[in-house]
N, C-alpha and C positions, 0 to 999 in steps of 0.2 A: 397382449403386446404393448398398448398403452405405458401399462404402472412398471412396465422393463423399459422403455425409453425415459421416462419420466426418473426414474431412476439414472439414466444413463447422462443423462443430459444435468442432472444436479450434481452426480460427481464431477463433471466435466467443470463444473460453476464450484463445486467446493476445491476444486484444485486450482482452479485460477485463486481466489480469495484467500490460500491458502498461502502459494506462492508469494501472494504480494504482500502477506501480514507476516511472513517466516522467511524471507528469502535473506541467502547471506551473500552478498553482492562480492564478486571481484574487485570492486573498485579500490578497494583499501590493498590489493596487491597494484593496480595502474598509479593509483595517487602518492601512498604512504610508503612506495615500495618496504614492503612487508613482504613474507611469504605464505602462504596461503596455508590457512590451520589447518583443513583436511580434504579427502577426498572428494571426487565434485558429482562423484556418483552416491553420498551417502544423505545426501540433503533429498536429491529426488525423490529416492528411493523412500527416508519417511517419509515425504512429502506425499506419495501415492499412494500408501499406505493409509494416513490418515483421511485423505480426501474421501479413499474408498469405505472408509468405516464412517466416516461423519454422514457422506453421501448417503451408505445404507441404513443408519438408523434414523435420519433424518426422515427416508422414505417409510421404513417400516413401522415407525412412529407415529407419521402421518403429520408431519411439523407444519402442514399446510393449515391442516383443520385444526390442529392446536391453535397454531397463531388465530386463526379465525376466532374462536372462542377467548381470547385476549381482549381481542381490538375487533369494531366492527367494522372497521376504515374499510373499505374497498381495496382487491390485488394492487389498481392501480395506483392509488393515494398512496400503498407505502412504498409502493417502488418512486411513487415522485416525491416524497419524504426522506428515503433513500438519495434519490439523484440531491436533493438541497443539502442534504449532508455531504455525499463528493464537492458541490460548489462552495460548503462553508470549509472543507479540511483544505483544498485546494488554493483559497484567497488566505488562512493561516499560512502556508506553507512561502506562497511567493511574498508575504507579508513578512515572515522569517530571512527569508534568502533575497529580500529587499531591504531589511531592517539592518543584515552583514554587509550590503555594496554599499550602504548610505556611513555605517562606522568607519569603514575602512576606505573609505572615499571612493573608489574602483567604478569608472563609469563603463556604461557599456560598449563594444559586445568581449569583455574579457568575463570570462566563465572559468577557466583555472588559471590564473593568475602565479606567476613565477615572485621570489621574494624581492627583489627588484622592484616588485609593482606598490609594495607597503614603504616607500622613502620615510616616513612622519613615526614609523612605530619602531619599538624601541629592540624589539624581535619580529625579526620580518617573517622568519619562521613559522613562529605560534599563531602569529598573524594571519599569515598564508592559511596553516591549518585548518582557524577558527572558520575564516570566509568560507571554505572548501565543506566545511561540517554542514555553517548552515546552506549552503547552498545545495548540498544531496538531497536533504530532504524533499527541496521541491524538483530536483531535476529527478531522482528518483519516482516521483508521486506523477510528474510528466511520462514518465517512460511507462507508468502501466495502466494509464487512463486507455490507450488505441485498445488495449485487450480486455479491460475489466469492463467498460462501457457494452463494445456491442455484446460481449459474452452475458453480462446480465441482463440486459434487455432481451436477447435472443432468449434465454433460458425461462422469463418472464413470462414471454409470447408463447412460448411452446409448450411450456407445461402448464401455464395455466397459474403457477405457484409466485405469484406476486409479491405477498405476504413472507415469503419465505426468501425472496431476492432483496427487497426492500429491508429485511429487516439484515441480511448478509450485508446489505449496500452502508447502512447506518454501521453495524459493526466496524466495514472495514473504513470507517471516517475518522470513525473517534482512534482506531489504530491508528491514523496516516499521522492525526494531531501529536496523538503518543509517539510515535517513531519520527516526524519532523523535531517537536523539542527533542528527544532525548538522541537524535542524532548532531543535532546543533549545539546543543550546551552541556551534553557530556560525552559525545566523539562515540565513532564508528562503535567501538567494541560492546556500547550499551544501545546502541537505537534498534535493537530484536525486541526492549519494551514494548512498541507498540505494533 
């Protein structure tokens, strides 16, 4: 019964981490009015796909005691290895989407900004845009902290697999870095980088 929950509950943790390193956001159809490249049933669908195959080879694998044989840090040490890594992609990101209000002068609380709001730039447009780029990154990385936190924590606790959250936690940081710049300084269509 155990090693079938223990299973159940790391795909549950590979489809969140998955979602939030692979997800193709609507927001470039609310912001960019663009129309939307494809189906919104075909991203799940791989999306459950893979969780379910990572999930079970990760189990059948036994990715816990691997990791263990890597590193002798304690479950817990890389899950809070992990969490230091969310607080360092986290302080990148509003450092990004701090570093666009302070360019383009935009004090707060305006968050999407009409072209109107760039008077001094020479295309208020592109301007508009650039703000709007880097600012998803971190408002994106806000939106999936309420689910990726307790889900990893809980998944932690319960199975036991520390090692194997902690090291999913670092992965999805150094992603969030990767998908903050390459949503910020080369627009929507390229920030699935990271």
């Amino acid at each position: 019964f155990l090693p079938l929950a223990h299973f159940f509950v790391l795909f549950l943790l590979f489809v969140s981490f998955l979602s939030f390193l692979l997800m193709s956001f609507s927001s470039d159809t609310q912001v960019y009015n663009t129309k939307a490249q494809s189906s919104t049933a075909v991203f799940p669908s791989i999306l459950l796909g893979a969780a379910g195959a990572l999930g079970g080879i990760g189990s059948f694998v036994g990715l816990e005691g691997q990791l263990a044989k890597v590193c002798s840090a304690s479950p817990t040490t890389w899950v809070a290895v992990g969490l230091a890594g969310i607080v360092s992609a986290f302080a990148h990101a509003m450092t990004v989407s701090g570093n666009a209000r302070k360019l383009y002068g935009l004090p707060h609380p305006i968050s999407t900004p009409v072209e109107s709001d760039f008077p001094k730039e020479k295309d208020p447009a592109k301007a508009r845009i650039a703000f709007l780029n880097a600012s998803r990154g971190f408002y994106n990385m806000l939106e999936h902290l309420p689910i990726l936190l307790p889900s990893a924590l809980y998944t932690a606790q319960v199975t036991g697999a520390g090692r194997t959250v902690g090291t999913a936690l670092i992965v999805w940081s150094i992603g969030r870095v990767l998908f903050t710049n390459a949503y910020a300084y080369r627009g929507p269509a390229k920030r699935v980088t990271g």
